[in-house]
C-alpha positions as a Python dict, from the first residue, in 0.01 Angstrom:
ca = {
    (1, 'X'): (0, 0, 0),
    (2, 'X'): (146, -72, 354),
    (3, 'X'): (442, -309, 372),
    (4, 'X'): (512, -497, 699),
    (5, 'X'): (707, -801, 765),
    (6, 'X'): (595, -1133, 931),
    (7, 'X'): (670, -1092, 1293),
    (8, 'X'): (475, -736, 1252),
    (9, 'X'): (141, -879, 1048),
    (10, 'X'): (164, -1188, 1323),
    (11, 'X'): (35, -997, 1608),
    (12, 'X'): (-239, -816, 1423),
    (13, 'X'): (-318, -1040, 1143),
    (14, 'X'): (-727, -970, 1256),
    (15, 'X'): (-672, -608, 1267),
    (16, 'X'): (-483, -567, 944),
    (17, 'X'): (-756, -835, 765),
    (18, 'X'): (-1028, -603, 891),
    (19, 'X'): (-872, -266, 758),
    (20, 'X'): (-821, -453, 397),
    (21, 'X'): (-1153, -593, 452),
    (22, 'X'): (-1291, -228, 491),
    (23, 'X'): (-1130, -129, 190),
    (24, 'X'): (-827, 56, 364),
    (25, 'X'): (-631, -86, 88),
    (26, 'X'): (-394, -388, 56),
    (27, 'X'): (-77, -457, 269),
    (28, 'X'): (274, -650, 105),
    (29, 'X'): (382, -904, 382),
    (30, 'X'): (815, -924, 409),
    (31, 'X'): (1051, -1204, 518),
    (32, 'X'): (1372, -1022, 545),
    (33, 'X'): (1258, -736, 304),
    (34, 'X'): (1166, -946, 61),
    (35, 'X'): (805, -907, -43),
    (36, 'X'): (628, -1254, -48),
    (37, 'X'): (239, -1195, -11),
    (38, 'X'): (-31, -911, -63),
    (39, 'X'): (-320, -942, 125),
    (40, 'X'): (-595, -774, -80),
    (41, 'X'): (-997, -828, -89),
    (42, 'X'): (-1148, -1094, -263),
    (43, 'X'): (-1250, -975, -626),
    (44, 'X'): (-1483, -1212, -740),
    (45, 'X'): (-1538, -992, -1079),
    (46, 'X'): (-1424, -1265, -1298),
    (47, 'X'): (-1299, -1142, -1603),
    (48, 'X'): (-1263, -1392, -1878),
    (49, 'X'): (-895, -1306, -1993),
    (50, 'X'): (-968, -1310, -2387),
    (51, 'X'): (-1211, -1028, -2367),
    (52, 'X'): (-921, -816, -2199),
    (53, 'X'): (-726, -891, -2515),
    (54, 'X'): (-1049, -834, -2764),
    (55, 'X'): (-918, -540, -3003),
    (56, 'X'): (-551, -581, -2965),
    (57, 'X'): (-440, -785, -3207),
    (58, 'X'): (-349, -478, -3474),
    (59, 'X'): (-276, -732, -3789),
    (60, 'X'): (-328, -1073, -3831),
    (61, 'X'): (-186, -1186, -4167),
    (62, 'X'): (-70, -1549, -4207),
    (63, 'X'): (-3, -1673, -3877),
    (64, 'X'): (185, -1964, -3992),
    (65, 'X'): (409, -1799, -4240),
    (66, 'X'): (747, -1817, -4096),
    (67, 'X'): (879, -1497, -4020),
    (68, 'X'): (1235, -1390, -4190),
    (69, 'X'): (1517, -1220, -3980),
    (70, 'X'): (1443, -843, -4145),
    (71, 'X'): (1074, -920, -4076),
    (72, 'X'): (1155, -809, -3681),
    (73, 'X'): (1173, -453, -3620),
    (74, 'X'): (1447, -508, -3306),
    (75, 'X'): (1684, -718, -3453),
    (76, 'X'): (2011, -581, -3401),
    (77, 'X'): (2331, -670, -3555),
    (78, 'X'): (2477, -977, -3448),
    (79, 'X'): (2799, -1009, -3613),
}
């Protein structure tokens, strides 16, 4: 992934959009370092986002029962 900042993408912006286009893969656009676009191809392989999570959910046992402070595995000591 190629990073360039504004004033370099400016100049070539048709040139760059051509090589992403051609699948020369995507390019991070800077102001002042500071990544603040990607320029990728389209993907119009549209996913719906609960069949990504399908099969992850390892337990689901009383979803409403409220959950006690020894019931987390991270709770550290607070006192």
């Amino acid at each position: 992934m190629r990073h360039l900042s504004k004033s370099q993408f400016k100049p070539k912006a048709l040139e760059i959009m051509r090589s992403v286009e051609q699948g020369k893969g995507s390019v991070i656009i800077t102001d002042h370092g500071k990544p603040v676009l990607e320029l990728r191809p389209y993907d119009d392989n549209k996913v719906d986002p609960r069949q990504c999570l399908a099969g992850s959910v390892a337990e689901y046992v009383d979803p409403l029962e409220p959950v006690a402070d020894n019931d987390w595995e991270a709770v550290g000591d607070s006192a």
